[in-house]
N, C-alpha and C positions, 0 to 999 in steps of 0.2 A: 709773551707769557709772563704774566704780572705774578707776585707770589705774596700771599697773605699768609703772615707767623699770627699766630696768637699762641695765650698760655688757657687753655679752654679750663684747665684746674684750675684757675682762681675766677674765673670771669661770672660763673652761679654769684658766687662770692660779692663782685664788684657792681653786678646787677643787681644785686639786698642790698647795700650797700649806698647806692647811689638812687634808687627808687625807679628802676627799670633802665636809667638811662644807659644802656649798656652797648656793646663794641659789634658795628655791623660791618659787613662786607660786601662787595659788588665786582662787577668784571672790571669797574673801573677804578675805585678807591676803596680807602677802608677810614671807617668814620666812626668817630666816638664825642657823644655829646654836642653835635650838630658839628664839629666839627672834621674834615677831610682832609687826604693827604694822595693825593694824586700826580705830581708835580715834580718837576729834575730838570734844572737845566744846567751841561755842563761849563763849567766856567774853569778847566784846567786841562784843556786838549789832552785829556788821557784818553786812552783807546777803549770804550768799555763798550757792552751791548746794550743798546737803550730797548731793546723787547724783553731782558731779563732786568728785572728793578724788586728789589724785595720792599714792600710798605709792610711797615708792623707797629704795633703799637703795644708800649708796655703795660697792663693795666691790671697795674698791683699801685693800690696805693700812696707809695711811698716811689713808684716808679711809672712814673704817667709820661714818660713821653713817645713822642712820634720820631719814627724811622725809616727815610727814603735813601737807600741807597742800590748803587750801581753793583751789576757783576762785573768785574772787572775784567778785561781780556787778555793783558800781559802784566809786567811787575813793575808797569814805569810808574805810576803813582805811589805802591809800596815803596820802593825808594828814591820816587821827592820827596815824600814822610820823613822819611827813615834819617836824609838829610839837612830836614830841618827839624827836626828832632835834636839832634847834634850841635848846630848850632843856634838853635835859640836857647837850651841847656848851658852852652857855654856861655855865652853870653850874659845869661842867667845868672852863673854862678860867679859872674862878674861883678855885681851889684848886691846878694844877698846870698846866706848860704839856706837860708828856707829851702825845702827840697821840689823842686819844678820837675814831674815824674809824666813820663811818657804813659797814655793809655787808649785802648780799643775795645769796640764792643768783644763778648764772648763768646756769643753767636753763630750758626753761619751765617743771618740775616743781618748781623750786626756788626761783624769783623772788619770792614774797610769805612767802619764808621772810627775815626782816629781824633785826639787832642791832646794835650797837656795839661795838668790841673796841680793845685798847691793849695793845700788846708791852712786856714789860719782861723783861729780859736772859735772852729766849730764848725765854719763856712767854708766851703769848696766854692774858688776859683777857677774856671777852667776857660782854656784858650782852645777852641774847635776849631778844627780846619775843616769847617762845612758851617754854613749859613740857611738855618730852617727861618719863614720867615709865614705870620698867618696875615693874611687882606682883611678888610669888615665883612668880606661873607662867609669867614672861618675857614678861607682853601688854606692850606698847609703847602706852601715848598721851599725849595733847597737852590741854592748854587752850592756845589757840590767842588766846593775848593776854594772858597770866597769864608775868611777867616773873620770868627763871631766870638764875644765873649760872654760870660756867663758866670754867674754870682748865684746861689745857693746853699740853705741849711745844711748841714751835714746828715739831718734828718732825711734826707732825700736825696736821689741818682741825678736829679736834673731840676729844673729851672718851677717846671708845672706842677701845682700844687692842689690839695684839696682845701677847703676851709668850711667849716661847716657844713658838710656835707656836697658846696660846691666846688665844681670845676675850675681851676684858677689858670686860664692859658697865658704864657709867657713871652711866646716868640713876638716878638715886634712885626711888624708891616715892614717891609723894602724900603720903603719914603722915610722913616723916622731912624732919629737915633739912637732911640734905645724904649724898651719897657720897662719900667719899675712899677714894684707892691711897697709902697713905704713902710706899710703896717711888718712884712715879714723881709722888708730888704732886697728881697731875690730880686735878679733884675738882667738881663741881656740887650746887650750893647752891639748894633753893626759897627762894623770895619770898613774901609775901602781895601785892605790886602787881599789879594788875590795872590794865591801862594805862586803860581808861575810866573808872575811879575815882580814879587818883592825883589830882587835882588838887582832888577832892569828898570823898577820905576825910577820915572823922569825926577820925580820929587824927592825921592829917598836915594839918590845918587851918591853924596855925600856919603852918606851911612854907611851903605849896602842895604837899606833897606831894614836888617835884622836889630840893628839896634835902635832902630824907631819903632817896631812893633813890639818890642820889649819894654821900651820905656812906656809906649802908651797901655799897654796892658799890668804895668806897675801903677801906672795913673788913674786905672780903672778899680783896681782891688785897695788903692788909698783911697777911692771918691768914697766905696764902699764902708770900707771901715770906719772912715769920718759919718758916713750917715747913721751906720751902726753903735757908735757911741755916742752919738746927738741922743737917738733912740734910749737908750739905756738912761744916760745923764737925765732926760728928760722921764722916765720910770721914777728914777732916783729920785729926784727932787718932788714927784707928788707922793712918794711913800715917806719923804721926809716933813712934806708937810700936810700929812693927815687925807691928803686930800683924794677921791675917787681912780680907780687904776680904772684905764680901758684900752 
């Protein structure tokens, strides 16, 4: 029993908008602008029902993203969350006192979609305990506990953008490191953490695992911000010298 949310009140709207290309449905995915979202595989042995999976998709534009998530069957995954939550927080606030704030969708369709995010001068950083990831035929899916990060305006809920009218998809491929938009910054980076293994990986033994996925996720929002003020610096310098903005 697959379940399809949409917001049917804005979608008139998103179909003017975009010049038809608008949000369809089927027994089997739900597809917008050629691309689909069909796809979950679990990577965190929690107990859930793989016959209930709500796919939705947000399509307000300012909120374009895609969402597969599980119904969940008991509260073990709520509280591995809830415990790394805790301490990646602490640890956090080990190193900076910037505020790293726990959050989930609002949803029913969207509530055990969970992350961590931290604004800095304008851009939301966020650390998701789920990994959406699109192929070259535009399928859309998830490891669904396989930790991703994520870089974005503050103009926007998420990663996926419009630009002149087009559709600007974000999620990287499984195979790659990361996708970047030089022009707007935005940009999502895979991980190897698997949240049921950070604390038992062989490689992060040392650590516990939590304070290497902290530093790498401070490494990730300074790669950022250095590219973001190249960007700028480089604004700068052709308004200082007369020369053409694009």
């Amino acid at each position: 029993m697959l379940k399809y949310i949409q917001n049917a009140g804005v979608r008139d709207e998103v179909k003017t908008m975009r010049g038809g290309n608008d949000i369809a449905e089927n027994k089997d995915c739900i597809t917008y602008n050629g691309y689909y979202a069909n796809s979950m595989r679990n990577m965190t042995e929690v107990n859930y029902n793989t016959d209930m999976v709500w796919y939705s998709f947000d399509d307000n534009r300012k909120h374009l993203n895609f969402h597969i998530i599980p119904h969940l069957q008991d509260d073990a995954y709520e509280n591995l969350i809830t415990d790394y939550y805790k301490k990646i927080k602490s640890e956090w606030r080990k190193k900076t006192a910037i505020a790293l704030l726990p959050k989930q969708g609002t949803t029913p369709w969207t509530k055990n979609h969970k992350w961590m995010e931290v604004s800095i001068g304008g851009f939301v950083y966020m650390l998701a305990f789920q990994s959406l990831y699109c192929d070259e035929n535009k399928k859309i899916d998830v490891d669904f506990g396989k930790i991703q990060f994520y870089a974005f305006s503050g103009d926007y809920s998420g990663p996926n953008f419009d630009k002149n009218g087009e559709f600007k998809m974000m999620y990287p491929s499984k195979e790659s490191f990361e996708k970047l938009d030089e022009e707007t910054c935005h940009c999502v980076q895979n991980t190897d953490y698997i949240i049921k293994n950070i604390e038992n990986d062989e490689k992060n033994k040392s650590d516990n695992g939590i304070q290497s996925l902290v530093k790498d996720f401070m490494m990730f929002i300074a790669s950022n911000l250095k590219l973001r003020a190249k960007k700028y610096n480089d604004l700068a310098n052709q308004i200082q010298n007369n020369r053409t903005i694009t």
